[in-house]
N, C-alpha and C positions, 0 to 999 in steps of 0.2 A: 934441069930443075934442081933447086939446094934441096940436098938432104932436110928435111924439116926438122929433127932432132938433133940436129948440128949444131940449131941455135935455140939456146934454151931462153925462155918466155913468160912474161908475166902480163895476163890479161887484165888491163888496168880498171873498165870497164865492163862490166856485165849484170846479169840480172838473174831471176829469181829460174826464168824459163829454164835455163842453163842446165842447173841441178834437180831441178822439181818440174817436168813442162806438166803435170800431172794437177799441182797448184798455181798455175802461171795462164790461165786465161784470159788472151787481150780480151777488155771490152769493148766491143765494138758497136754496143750499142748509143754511144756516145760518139755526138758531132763529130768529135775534134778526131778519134781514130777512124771514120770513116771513111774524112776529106782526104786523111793520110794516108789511106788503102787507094782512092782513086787520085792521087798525085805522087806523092815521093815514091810510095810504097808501089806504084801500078803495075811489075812487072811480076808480086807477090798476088796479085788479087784477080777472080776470072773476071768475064763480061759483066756479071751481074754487083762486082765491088768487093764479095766478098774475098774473104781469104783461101788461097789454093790450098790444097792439101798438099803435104809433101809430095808425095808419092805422084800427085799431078805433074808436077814442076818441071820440065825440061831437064836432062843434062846438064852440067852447068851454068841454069840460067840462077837457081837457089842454091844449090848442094844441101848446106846443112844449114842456110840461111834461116834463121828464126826459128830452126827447128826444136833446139836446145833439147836434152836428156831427160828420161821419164826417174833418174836415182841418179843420187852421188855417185856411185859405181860407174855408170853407165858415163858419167863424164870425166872419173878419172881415167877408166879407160880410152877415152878419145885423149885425154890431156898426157898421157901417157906415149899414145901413137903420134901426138903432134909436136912433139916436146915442148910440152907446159907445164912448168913447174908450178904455176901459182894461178889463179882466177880470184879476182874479188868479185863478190856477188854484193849487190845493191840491195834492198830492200827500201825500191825507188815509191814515189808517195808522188801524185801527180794529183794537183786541182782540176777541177772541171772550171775552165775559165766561159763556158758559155751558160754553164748552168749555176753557176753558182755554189752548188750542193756539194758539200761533202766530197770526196775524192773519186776519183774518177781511174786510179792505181793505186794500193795502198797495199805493200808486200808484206809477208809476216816476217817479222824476223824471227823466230824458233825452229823455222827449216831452214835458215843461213846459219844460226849456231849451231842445229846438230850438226850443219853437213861440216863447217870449221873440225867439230871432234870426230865425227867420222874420219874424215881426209889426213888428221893429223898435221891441220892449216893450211891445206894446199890447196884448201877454199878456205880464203878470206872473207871476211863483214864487213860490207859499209853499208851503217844507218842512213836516215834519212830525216826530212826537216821539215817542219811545217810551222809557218810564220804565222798562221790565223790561231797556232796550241802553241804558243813557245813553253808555259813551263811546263806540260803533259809530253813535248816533245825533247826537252830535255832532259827531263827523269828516262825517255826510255834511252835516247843516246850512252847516258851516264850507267844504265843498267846493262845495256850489250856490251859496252866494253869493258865493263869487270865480270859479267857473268859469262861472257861468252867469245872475249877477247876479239871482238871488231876492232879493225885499224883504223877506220875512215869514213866518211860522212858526205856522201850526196845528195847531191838537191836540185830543183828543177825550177828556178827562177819565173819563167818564161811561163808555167802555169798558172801560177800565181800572179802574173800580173805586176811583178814587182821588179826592181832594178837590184845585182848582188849587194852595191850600195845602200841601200835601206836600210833604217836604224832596226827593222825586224831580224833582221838577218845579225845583226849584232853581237848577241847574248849567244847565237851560236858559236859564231869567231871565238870569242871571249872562250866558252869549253873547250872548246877543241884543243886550243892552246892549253888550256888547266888540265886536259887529259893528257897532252901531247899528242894528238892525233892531225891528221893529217884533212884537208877539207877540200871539194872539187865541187863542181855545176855547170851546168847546160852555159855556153854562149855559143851567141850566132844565132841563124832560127831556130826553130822547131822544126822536126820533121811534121810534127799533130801543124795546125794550121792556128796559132795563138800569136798575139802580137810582137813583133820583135824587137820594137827599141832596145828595150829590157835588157836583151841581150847583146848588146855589144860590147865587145871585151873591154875595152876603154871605161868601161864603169868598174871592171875590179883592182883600178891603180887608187883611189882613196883607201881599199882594203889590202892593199899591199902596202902599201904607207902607212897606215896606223895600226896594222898588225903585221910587224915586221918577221917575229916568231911563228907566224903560221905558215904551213905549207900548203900550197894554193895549184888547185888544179884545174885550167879553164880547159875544159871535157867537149869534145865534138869539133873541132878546127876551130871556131870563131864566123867560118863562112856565111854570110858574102864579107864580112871584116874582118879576112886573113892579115892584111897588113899591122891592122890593131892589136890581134892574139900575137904576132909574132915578135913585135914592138912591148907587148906584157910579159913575155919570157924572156928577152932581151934586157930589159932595163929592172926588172927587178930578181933580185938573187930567188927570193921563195916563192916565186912563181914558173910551175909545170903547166903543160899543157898535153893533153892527150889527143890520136887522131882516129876514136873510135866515133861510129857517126855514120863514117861512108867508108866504102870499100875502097882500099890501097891505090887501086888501078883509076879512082876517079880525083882523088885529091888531087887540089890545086898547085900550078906547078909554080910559085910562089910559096908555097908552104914547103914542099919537096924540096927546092932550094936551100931556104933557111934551116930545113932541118940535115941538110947535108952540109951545112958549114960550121965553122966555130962559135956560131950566134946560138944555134938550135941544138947542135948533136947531142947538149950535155941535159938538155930541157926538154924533150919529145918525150910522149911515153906508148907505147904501141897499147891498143885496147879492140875488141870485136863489137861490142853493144850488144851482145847476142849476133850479131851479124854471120857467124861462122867461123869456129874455132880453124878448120881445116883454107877455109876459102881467103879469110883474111888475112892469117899468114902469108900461104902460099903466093897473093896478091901483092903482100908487103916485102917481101924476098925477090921478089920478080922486079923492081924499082930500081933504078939505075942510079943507085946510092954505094956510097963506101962502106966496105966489111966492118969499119969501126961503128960508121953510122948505124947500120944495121945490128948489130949487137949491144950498144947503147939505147939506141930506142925498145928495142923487144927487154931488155931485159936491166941493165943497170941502172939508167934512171929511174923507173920503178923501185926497186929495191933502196934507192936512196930518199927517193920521194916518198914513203910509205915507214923508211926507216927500220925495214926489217934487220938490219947487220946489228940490230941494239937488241936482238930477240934471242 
């Protein structure tokens, strides 16, 4: 087993749980997380659907899956033990696409900025989007990063019901670039159980094309449309892809490929989703990939995609 502090790391995806699980309760009283406790999620949830308790979990069937840290502290220390230089945390904003109503995730972002000045940036900010408030959603974008120096901007298509292509989505491109920030989202399915056209990568080549200046992150494989993600980081310069989502040891071995050749190495970017700081590593290390690939993905392509060397 590699030293895990051999190769240092940059969690390109993560969430609120991470830092704060103390403010980070899924709701599970909505459809869409319930269907995803008894399918994607089933090996997290007992007989009855609900959520295991850690301390339930088997030996490595969770480790620290979804467990995420109750203080900043408590996660620079694992980030510490795991060699993690860096985590962005999301301040992810997810639609209720069965109900309609109002959101159904919607993180704060003021326990992502303290923890940015707590850490001394080793917890990053990425905002988040909502196409039903574009301008209430872009004053707070526009506010987190001068107030509190967020890099980056995710978003969750597939809740909303919407293609990345949507003129709604638009006016965000358009900032992102005016800030200089860097922009990512859900393609491929859902783990929640929401419609998927929406998401197939092959819809973020119009926004690659007409925002040549942004830096574009399609977040979660692409899967079942690996061919398409790997084809959108191939053919256009400012398009990254991330393979947070699912655990190292299940990625498709099609993506594994691409990103061990000269298509992919320079374009991967390693992320957990909350999935486990310790587990997804050690999963992603254990892949019958090249030393260069491996340390490209964990950690330089991030850094270039995010643009930190201009900081």
């Amino acid at each position: 087993m590699s030293n895990l502090n051999d190769y240092p790391t940059i969690d390109i995806m993560n969430h609120l749980r991470e830092i704060r699980s103390d403010l980070a309760a899924v709701p599970f009283e909505y459809r869409e997380f319930q269907i995803m406790l008894r399918t994607t999620f089933k090996s997290l949830a007992d007989e009855s659907g609900r959520r295991k308790e850690v301390k339930e979990a088997k030996e490595g069937e969770t480790g620290d899956t979804l467990a995420g840290h109750d203080s900043v502290a408590a996660c620079l220390a694992s980030m510490d033990e795991y060699g993690y230089e860096q985590v962005s945390v999301c301040a992810t904003k997810m639609w209720s696409y069965y109900y309609h109503r109002d959101f159904i995730l919607n993180s704060p972002v003021e326990p992502i900025g303290e923890a940015i000045r707590e850490s001394g940036g080793r917890i990053m900010g990425a905002a988040s989007y909502d196409p039903f408030r574009i301008t209430k959603s872009l004053r707070e974008i526009e506010h987190v990063v001068r107030e509190y120096g967020f890099n980056y901007v995710w978003f969750h298509p597939l809740s909303y019901g919407l293609a990345p292509n949507d003129r709604r989505f638009y006016p965000l491109y358009a900032k992102c670039v005016e800030l200089d920030i860097a922009v990512g989202f859900q393609v491929g399915h859902s783990a929640e159980v929401l419609p998927s056209d929406c998401g197939r990568p092959m819809l973020a080549d119009d926004v690659a094309i007409e925002f040549p200046e942004l830096r574009i992150n399609l977040s979660h494989t692409g899967w079942p449309w690996v061919d398409e993600w790997c084809s959108m980081l191939w053919r256009h310069p400012n398009v990254y892809g991330d393979i947070s989502g699912y655990f190292p040891k299940g990625l498709d071995d099609r993506l594994v490929k691409f990103m061990d050749s000269g298509r992919g190495r320079d374009k991967v970017m390693f992320g957990t989703n909350g999935l486990g700081l310790r587990r997804c590593k050690e999963e992603f290390l254990q892949l019958d990939i090249g030393e260069s690939t491996k340390r490209k993905v964990l950690y330089d392509n991030a850094r270039r995609f995010l643009a930190l060397d201009r900081g």
